[in-house]
py3Dmol code that shows the C-alpha trace and the ligand (Angstrom):
import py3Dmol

protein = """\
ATOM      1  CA  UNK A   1     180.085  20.355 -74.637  1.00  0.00           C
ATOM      2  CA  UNK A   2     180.260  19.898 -70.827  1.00  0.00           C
ATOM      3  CA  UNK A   3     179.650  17.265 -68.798  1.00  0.00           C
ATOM      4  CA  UNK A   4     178.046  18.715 -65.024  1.00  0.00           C
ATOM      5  CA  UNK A   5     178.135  17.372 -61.570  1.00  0.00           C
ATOM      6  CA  UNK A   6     175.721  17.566 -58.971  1.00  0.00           C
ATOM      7  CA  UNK A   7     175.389  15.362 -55.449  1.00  0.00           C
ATOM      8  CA  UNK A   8     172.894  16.524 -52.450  1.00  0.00           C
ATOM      9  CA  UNK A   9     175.214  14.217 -50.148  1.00  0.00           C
ATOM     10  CA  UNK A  10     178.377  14.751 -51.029  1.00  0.00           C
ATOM     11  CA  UNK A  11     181.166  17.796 -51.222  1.00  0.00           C
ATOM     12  CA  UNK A  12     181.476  18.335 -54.477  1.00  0.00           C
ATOM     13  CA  UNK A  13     185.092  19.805 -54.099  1.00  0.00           C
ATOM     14  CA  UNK A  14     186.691  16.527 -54.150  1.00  0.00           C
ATOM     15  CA  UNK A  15     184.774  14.528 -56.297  1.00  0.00           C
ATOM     16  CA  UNK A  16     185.032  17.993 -59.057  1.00  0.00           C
ATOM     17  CA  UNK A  17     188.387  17.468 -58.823  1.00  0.00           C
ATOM     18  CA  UNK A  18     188.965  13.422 -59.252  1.00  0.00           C
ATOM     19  CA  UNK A  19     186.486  13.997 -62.311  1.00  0.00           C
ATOM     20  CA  UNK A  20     188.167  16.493 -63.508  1.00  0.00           C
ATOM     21  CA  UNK A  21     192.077  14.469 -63.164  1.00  0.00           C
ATOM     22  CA  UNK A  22     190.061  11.911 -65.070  1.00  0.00           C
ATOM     23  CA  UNK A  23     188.791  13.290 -68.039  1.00  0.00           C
ATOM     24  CA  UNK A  24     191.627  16.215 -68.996  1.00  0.00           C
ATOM     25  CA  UNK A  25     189.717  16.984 -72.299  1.00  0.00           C
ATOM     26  CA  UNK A  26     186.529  17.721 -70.972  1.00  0.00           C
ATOM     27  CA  UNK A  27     185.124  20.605 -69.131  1.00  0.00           C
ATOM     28  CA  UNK A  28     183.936  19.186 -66.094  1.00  0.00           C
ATOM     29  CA  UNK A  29     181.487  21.943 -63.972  1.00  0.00           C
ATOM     30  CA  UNK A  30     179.468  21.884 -60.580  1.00  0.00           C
ATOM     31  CA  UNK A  31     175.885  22.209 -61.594  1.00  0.00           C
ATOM     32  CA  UNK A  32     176.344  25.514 -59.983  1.00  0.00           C
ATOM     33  CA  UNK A  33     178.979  26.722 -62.763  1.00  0.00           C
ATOM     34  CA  UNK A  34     176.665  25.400 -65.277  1.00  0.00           C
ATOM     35  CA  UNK A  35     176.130  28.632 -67.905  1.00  0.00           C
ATOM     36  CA  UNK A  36     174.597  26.789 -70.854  1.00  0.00           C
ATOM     37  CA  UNK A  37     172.373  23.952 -69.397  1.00  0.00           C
ATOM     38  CA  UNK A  38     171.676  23.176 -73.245  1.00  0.00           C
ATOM     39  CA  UNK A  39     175.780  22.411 -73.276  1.00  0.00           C
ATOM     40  CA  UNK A  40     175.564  19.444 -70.758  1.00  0.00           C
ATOM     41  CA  UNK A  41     176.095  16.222 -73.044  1.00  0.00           C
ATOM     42  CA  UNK A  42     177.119  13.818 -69.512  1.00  0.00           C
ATOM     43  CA  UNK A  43     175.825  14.682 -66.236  1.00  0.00           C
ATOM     44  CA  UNK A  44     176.903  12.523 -62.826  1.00  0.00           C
ATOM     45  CA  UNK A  45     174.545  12.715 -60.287  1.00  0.00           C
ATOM     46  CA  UNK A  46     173.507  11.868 -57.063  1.00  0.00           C
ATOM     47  CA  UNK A  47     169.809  13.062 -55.587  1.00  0.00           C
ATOM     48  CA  UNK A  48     168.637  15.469 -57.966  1.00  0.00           C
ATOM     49  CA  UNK A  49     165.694  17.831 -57.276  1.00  0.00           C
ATOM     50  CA  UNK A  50     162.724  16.095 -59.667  1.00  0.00           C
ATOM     51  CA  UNK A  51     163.102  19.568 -61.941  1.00  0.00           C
ATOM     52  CA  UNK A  52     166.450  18.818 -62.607  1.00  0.00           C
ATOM     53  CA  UNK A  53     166.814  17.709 -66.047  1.00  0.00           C
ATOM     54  CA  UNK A  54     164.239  20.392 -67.461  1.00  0.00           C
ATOM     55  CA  UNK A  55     167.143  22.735 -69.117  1.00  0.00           C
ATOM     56  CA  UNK A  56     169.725  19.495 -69.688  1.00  0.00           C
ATOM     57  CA  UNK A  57     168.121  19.307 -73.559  1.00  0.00           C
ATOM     58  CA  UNK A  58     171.286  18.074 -74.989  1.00  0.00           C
ATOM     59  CA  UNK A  59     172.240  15.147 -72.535  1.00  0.00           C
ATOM     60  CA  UNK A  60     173.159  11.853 -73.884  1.00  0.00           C
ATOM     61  CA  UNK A  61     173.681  10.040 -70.885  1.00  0.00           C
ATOM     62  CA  UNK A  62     173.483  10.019 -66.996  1.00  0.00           C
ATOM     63  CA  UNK A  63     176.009   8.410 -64.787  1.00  0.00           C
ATOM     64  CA  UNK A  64     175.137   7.508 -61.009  1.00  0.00           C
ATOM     65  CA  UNK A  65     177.274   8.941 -58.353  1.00  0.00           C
ATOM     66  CA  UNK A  66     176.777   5.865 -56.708  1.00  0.00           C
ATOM     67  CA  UNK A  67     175.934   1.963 -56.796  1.00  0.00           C
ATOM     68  CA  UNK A  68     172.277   2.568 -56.393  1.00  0.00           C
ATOM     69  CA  UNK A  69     170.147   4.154 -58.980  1.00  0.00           C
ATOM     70  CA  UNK A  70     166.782   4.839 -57.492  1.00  0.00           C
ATOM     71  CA  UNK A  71     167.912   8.490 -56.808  1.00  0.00           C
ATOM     72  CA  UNK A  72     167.652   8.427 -60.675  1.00  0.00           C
ATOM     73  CA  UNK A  73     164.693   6.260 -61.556  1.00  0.00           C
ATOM     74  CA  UNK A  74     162.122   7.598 -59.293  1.00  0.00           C
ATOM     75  CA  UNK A  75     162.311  11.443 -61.133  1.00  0.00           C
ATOM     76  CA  UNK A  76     159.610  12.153 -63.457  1.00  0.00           C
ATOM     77  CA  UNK A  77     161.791  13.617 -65.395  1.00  0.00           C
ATOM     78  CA  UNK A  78     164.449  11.163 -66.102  1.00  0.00           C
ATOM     79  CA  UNK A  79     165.222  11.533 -69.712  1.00  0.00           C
ATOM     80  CA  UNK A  80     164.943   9.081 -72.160  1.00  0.00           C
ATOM     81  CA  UNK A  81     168.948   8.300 -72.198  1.00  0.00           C
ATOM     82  CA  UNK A  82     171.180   5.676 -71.070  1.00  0.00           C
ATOM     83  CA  UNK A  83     172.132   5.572 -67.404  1.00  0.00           C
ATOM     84  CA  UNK A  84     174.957   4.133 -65.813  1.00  0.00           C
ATOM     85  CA  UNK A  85     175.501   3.209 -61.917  1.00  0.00           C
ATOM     86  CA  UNK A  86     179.140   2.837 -60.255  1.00  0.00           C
ATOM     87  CA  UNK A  87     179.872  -0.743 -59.837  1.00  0.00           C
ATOM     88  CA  UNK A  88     182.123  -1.262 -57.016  1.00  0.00           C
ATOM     89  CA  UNK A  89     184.172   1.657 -57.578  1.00  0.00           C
ATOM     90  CA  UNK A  90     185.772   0.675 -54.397  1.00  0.00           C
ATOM     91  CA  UNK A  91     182.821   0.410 -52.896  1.00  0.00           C
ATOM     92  CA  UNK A  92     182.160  -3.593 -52.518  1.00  0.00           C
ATOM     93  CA  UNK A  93     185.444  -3.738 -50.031  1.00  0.00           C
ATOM     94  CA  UNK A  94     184.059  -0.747 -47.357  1.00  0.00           C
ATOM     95  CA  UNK A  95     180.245  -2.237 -47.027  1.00  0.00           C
ATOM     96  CA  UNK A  96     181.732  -5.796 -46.181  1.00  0.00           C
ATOM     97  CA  UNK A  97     183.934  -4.393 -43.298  1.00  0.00           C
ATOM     98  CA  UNK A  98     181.100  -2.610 -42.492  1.00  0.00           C
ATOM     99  CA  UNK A  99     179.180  -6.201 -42.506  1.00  0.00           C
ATOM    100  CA  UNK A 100     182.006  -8.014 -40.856  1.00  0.00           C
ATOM    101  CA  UNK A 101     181.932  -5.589 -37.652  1.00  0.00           C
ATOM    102  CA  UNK A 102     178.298  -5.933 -37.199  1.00  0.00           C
ATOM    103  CA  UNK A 103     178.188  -9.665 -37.417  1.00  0.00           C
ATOM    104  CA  UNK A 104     181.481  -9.196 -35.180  1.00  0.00           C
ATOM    105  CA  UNK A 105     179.949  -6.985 -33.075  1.00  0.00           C
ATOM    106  CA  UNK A 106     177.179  -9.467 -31.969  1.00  0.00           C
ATOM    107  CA  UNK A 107     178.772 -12.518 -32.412  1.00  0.00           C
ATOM    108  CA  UNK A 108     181.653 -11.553 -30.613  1.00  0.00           C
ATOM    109  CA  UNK A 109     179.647 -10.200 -27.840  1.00  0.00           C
ATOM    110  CA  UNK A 110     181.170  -6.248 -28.851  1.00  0.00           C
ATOM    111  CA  UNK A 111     177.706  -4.806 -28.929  1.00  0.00           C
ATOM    112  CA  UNK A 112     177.010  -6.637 -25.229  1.00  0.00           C
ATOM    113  CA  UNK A 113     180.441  -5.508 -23.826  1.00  0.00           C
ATOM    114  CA  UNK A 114     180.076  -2.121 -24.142  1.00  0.00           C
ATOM    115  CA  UNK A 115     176.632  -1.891 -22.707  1.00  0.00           C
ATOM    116  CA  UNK A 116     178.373  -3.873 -19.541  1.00  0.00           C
ATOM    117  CA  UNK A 117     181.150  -1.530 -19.326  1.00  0.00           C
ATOM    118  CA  UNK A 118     178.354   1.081 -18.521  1.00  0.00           C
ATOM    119  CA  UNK A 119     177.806  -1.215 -15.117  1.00  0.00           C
ATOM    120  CA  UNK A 120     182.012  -1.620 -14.917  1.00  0.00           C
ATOM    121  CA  UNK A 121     180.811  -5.740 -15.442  1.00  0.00           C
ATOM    122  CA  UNK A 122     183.845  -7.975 -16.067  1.00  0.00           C
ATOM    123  CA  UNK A 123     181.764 -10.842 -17.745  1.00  0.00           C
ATOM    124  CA  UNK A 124     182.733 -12.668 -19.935  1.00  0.00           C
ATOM    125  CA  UNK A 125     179.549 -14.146 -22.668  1.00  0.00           C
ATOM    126  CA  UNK A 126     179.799 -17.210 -24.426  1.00  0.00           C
ATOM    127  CA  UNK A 127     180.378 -17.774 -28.068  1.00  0.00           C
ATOM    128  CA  UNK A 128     179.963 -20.008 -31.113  1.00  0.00           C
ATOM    129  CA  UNK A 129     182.634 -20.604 -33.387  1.00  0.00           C
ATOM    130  CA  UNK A 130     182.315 -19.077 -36.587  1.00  0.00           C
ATOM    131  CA  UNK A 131     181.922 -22.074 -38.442  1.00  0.00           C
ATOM    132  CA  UNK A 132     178.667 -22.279 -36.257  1.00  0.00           C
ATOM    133  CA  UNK A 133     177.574 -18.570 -37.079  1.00  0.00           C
ATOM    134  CA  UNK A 134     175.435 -18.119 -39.573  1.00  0.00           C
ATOM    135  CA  UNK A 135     175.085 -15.337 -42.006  1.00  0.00           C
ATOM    136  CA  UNK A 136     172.347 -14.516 -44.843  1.00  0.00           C
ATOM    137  CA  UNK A 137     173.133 -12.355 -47.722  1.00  0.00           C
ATOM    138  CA  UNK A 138     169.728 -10.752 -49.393  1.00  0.00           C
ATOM    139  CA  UNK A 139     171.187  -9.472 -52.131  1.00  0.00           C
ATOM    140  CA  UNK A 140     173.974 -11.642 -54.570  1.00  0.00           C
ATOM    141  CA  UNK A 141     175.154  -8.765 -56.769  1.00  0.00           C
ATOM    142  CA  UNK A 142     178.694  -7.255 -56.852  1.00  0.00           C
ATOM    143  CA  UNK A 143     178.615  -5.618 -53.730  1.00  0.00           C
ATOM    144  CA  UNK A 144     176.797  -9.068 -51.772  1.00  0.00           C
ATOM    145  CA  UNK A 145     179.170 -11.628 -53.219  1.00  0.00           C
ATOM    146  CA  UNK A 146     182.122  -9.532 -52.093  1.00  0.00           C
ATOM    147  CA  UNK A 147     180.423  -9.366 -48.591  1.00  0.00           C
ATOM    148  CA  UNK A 148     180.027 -12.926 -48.830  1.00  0.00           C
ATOM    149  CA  UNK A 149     183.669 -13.191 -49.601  1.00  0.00           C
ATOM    150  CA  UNK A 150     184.834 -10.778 -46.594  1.00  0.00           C
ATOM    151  CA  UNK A 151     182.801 -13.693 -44.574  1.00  0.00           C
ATOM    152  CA  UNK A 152     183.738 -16.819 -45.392  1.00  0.00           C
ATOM    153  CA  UNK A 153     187.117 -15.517 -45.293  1.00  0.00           C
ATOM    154  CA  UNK A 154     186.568 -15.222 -41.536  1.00  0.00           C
ATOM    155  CA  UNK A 155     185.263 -18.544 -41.307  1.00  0.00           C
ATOM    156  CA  UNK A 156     181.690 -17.793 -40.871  1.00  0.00           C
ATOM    157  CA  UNK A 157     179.079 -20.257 -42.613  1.00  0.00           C
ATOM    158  CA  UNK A 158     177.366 -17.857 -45.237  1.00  0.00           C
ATOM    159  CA  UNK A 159     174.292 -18.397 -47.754  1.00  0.00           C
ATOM    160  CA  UNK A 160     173.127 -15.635 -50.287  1.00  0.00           C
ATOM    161  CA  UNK A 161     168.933 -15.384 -51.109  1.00  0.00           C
ATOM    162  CA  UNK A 162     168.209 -13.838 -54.717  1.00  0.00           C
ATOM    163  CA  UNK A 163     164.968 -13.418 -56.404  1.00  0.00           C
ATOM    164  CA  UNK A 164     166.034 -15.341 -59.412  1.00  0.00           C
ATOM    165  CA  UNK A 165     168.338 -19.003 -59.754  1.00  0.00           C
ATOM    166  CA  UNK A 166     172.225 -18.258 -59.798  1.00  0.00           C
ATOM    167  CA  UNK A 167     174.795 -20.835 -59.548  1.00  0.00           C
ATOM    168  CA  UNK A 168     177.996 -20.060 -57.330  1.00  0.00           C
ATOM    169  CA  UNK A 169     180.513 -22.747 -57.263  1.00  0.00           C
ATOM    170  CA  UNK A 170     181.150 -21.876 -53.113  1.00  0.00           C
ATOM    171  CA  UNK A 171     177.591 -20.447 -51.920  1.00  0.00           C
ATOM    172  CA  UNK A 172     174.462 -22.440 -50.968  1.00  0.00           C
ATOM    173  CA  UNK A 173     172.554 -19.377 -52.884  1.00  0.00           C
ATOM    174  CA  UNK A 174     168.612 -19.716 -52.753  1.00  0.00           C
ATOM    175  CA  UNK A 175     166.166 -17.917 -54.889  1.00  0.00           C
ATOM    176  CA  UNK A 176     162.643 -16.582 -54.903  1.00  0.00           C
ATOM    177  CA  UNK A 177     159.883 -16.087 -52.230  1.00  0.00           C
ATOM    178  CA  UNK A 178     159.518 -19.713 -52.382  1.00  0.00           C
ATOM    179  CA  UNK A 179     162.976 -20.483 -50.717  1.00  0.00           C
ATOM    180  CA  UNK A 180     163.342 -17.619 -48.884  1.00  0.00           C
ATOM    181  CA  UNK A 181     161.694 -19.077 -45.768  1.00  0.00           C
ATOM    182  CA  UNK A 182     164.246 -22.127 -45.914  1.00  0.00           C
ATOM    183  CA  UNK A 183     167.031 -19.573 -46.499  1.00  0.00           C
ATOM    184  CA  UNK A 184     165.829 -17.279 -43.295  1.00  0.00           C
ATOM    185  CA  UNK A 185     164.865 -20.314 -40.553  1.00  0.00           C
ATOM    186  CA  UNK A 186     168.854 -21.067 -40.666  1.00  0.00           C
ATOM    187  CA  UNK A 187     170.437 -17.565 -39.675  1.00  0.00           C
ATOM    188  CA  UNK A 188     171.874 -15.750 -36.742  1.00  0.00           C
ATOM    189  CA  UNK A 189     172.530 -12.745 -38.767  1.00  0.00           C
ATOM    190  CA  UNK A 190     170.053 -11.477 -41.579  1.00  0.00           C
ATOM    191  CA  UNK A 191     171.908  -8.540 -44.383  1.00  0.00           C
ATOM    192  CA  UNK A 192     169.827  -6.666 -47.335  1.00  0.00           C
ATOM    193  CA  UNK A 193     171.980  -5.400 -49.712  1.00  0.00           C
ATOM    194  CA  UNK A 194     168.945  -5.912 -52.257  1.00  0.00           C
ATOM    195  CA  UNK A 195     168.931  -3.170 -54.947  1.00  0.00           C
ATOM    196  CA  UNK A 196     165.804  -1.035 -54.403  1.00  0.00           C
ATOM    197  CA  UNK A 197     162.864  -1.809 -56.630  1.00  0.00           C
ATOM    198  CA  UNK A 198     159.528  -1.627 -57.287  1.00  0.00           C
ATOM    199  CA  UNK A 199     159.899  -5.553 -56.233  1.00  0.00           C
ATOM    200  CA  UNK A 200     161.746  -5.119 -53.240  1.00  0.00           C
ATOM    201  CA  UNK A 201     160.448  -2.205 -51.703  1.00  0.00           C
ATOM    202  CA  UNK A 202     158.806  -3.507 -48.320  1.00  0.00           C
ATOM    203  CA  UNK A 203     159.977  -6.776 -48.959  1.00  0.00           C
ATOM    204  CA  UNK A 204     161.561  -7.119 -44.999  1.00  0.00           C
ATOM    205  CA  UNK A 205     158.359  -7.356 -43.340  1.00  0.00           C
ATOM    206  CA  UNK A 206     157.225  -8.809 -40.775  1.00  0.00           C
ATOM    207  CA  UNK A 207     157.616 -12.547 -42.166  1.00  0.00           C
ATOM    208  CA  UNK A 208     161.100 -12.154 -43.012  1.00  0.00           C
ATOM    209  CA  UNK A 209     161.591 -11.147 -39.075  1.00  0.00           C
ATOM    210  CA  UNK A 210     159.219 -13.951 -37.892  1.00  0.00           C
ATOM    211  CA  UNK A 211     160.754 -16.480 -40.039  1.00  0.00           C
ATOM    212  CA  UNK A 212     164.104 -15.710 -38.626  1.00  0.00           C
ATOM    213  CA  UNK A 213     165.259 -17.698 -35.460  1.00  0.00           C
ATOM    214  CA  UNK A 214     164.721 -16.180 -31.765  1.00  0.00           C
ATOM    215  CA  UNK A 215     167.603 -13.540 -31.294  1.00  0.00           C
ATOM    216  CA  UNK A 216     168.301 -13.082 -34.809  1.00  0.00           C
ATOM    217  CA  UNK A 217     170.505  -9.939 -36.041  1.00  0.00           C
ATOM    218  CA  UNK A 218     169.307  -7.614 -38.711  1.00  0.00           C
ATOM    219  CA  UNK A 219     171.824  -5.865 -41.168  1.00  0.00           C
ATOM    220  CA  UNK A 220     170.933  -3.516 -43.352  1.00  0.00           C
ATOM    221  CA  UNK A 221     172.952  -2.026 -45.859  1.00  0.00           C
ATOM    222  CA  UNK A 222     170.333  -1.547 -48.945  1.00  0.00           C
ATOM    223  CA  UNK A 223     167.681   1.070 -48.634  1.00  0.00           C
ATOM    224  CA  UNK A 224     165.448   2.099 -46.049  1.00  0.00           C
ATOM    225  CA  UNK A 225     162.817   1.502 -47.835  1.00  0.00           C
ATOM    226  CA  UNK A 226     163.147  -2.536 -47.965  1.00  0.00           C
ATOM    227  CA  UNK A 227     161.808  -3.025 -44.676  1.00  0.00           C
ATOM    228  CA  UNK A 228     158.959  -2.443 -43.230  1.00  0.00           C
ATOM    229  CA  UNK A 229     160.341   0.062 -40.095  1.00  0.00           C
ATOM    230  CA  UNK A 230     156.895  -0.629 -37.976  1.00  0.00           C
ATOM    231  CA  UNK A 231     157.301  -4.604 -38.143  1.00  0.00           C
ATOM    232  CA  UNK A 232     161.044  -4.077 -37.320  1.00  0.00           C
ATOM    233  CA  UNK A 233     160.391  -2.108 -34.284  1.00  0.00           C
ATOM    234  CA  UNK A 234     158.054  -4.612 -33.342  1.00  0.00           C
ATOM    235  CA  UNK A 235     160.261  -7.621 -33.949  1.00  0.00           C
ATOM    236  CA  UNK A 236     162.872  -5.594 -31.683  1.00  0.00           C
ATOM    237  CA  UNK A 237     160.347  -4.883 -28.964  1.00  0.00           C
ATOM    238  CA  UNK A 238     159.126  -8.665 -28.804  1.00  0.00           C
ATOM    239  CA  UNK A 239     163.131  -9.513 -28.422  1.00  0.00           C
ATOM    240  CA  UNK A 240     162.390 -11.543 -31.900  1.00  0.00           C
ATOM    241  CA  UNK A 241     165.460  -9.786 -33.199  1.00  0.00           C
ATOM    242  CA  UNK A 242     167.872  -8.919 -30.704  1.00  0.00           C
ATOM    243  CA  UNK A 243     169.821  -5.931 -32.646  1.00  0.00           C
ATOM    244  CA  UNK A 244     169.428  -4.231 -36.014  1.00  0.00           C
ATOM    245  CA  UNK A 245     172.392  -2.388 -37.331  1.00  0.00           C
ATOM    246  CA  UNK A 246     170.821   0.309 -39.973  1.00  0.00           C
ATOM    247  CA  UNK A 247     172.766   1.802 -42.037  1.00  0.00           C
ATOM    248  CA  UNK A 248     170.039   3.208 -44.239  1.00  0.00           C
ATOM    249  CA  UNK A 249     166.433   4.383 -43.031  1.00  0.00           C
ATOM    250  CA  UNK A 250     163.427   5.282 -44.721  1.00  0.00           C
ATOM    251  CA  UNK A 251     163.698   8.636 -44.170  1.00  0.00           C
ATOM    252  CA  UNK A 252     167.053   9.926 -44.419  1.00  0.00           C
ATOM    253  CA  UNK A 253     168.413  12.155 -42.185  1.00  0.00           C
ATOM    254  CA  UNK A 254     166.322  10.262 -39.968  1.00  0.00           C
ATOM    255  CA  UNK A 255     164.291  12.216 -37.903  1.00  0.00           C
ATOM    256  CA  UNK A 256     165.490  13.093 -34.449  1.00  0.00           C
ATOM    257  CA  UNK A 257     162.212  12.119 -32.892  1.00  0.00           C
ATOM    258  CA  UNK A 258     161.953   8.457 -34.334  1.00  0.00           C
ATOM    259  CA  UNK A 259     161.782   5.479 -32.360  1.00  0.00           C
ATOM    260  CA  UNK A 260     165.025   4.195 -34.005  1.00  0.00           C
ATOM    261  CA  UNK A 261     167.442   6.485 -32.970  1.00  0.00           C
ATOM    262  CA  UNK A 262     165.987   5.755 -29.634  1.00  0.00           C
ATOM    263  CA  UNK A 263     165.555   1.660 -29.196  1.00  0.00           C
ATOM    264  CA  UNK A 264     168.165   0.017 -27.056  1.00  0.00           C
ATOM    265  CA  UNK A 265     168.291  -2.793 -29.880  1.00  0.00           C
ATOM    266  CA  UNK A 266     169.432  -0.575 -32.665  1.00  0.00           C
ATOM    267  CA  UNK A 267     172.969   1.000 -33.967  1.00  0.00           C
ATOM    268  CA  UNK A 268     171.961   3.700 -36.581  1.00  0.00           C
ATOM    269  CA  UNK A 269     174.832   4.773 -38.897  1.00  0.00           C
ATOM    270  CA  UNK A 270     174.269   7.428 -41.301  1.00  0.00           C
ATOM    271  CA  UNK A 271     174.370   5.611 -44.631  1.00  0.00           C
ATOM    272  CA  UNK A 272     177.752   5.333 -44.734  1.00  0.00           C
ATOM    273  CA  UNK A 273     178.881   1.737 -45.199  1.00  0.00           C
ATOM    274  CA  UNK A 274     179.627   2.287 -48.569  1.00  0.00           C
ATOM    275  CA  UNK A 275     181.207   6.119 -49.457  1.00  0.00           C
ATOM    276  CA  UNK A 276     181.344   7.108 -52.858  1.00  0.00           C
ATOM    277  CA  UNK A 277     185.409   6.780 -53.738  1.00  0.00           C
ATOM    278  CA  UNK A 278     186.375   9.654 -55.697  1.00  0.00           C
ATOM    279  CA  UNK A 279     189.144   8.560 -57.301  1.00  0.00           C
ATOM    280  CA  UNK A 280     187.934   5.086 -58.193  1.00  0.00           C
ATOM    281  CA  UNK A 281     184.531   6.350 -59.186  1.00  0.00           C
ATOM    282  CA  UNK A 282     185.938   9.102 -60.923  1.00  0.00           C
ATOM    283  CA  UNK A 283     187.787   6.608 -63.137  1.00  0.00           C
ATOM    284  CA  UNK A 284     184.555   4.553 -63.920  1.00  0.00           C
ATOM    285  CA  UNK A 285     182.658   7.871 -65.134  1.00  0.00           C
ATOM    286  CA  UNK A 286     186.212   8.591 -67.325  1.00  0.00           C
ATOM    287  CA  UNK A 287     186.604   4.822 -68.780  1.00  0.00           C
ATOM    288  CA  UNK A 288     182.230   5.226 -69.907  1.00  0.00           C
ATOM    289  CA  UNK A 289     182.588   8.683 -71.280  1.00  0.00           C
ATOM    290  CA  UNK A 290     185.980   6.881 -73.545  1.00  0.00           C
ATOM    291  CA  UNK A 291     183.769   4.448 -74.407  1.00  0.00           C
ATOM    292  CA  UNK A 292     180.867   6.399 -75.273  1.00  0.00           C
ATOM    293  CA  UNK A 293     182.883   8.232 -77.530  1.00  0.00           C
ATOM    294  CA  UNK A 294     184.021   5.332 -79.789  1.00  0.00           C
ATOM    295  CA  UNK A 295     180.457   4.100 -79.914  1.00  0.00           C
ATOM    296  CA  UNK A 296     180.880   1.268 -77.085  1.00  0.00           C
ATOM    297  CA  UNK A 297     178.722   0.850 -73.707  1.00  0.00           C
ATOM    298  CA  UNK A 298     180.246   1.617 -70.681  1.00  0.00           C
ATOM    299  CA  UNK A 299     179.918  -0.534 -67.660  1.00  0.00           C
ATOM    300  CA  UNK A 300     176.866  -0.428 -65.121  1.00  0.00           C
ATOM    301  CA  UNK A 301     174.109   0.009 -68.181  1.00  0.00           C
ATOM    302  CA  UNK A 302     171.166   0.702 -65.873  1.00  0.00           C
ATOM    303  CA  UNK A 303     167.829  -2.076 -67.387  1.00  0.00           C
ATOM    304  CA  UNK A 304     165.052   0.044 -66.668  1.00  0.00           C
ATOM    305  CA  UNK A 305     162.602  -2.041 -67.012  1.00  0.00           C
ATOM    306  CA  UNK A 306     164.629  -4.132 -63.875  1.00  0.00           C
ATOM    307  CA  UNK A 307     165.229  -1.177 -61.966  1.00  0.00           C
ATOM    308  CA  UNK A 308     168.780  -1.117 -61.613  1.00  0.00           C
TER     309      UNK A 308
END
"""
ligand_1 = """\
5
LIG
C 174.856 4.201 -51.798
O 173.913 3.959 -51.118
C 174.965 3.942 -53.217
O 173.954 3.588 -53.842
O 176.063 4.094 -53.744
"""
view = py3Dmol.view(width=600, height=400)
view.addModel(protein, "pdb")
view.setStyle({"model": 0}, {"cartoon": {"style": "trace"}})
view.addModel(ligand_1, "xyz")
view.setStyle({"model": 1}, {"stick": {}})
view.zoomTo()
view.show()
């Protein structure tokens, strides 16, 4: 029995390899080596082609090559076995230094300094202190708590929105659409790192940005597919929001054409705030397949029924 790899993002060379370091007594194969499909008992995956799983008739379970598991959940052909997703994996500690320099960059005045070094413009901008900054975390899972963390750290006042109640001992966290406009009316810098489902998809609309103060930053580091890209463009063009760093887009690459790559308002990164750690990840996959084999349940169970 095998257990196969396959990413559309990533090079598979040096995540083949951590795998392999991991897990010494298994055969670990690209889904290119892959001889006897009907062999595959684990398979970690990121973006598989929806006809994937068609010749996998022997898999027991699916591990995400990644924190997010819509990749997964939105093929047809899923099969009917467990699925796991990374959890941190080294992850959590990248995507808040990825926060911390955009809420940096434009509460600092970064973002503004470099567009006046195009005029040569020795100026320099007011600022708050960071107690008086104020940051919004959509999103209170692994990844936004440790974001939250990276924050306060710095001194910045932060608050975390989730659809359902949590308690957190340091966090003002608020939950469902009922606080969400108390949560928003507060914030000089907005951040999704919501997990994408069917109950978030399109949940960044246009009164999340109108319920935001005047000049309001935009963060996102979930999916593209949370917001609502026409009422963000708009919320840009009225000067509502004043910058959006996206780090994920709706369509990804994102075209060369669209308006985003083109506003003056808006840093595009290409989705990677969070990169998959091979060695770390590698470890998780080797510490569920252990436990898989001694009849326990590996970490990062995917609930279906939740969506991640
Ligand atoms: C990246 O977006 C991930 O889900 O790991």
């Amino acid at each position: 029995m095998s257990i196969a790899f396959y990413s559309s993002d990533d090079n598979p060379v040096a995540a083949l390899r951590a795998l392999q370091k991991a897990l010494p007594d298994h055969e670990v194969l690209d889904w290119q080596q892959v001889t006897k499909p009907a062999d595959v008992e684990y398979a970690v995956l990121w973006g598989v082609p929806d006809n994937f799983f068609n010749r996998l008739t022997a898999i027991r379970a699916i591990f995400s090559w990644g924190a997010g598991v819509d990749h997964l959940l939105n093929n047809s052909n899923l099969p009917d076995v467990p699925v796991y997703r990374l959890i941190d994996a080294g992850m959590a500690d990248k995507i808040a230094d990825y926060v911390l320099y955009g809420v940096m960059g434009r509460h600092r005045n970064f973002n503004a300094y470099a567009r006046q070094q195009t005029k040569a413009l020795w100026q320099p901008l007011a600022e708050s202190s960071n107690a008086d900054y104020r940051v919004g975390i959509m999103g209170m899972g692994v990844i936004g708590s440790r974001i939250a963390t990276r924050l306060t750290t710095s001194g910045y006042s932060v608050a975390g929105w989730k659809r359902t109640p949590t308690e957190s001992p340091s966090i003002q966290i608020y939950h469902g659409h009922r606080q969400l406009e108390a949560f928003l009316e507060q914030l000089d810098t907005l951040v999704c790192v919501l997990p994408m489902t069917e109950q978030t998809r399109h949940l960044v609309d246009h009164r999340v940005f109108d319920s935001l103060p005047v000049a309001a930053q935009f963060i996102n580091v979930g999916r593209g597919d949370h917001v609502v890209e026409s009422d963000l463009l708009a919320a840009l063009d009225s000067g509502h929001l004043s910058h959006a760093l996206l780090d994920v887009c709706a369509a990804e690459p994102l075209p060369a054409e669209h308006q985003l790559w083109h506003h003056p308002r808006v840093t595009i990164t290409p989705h990677i705030a969070g990169p998959t750690q091979e060695q770390l990840s590698a470890q998780q996959v080797a510490e569920g397949v252990q436990r898989l084999s001694i009849g326990g349940v590996p970490e990062g169970l995917v609930d279906r029924s939740r969506g991640y």
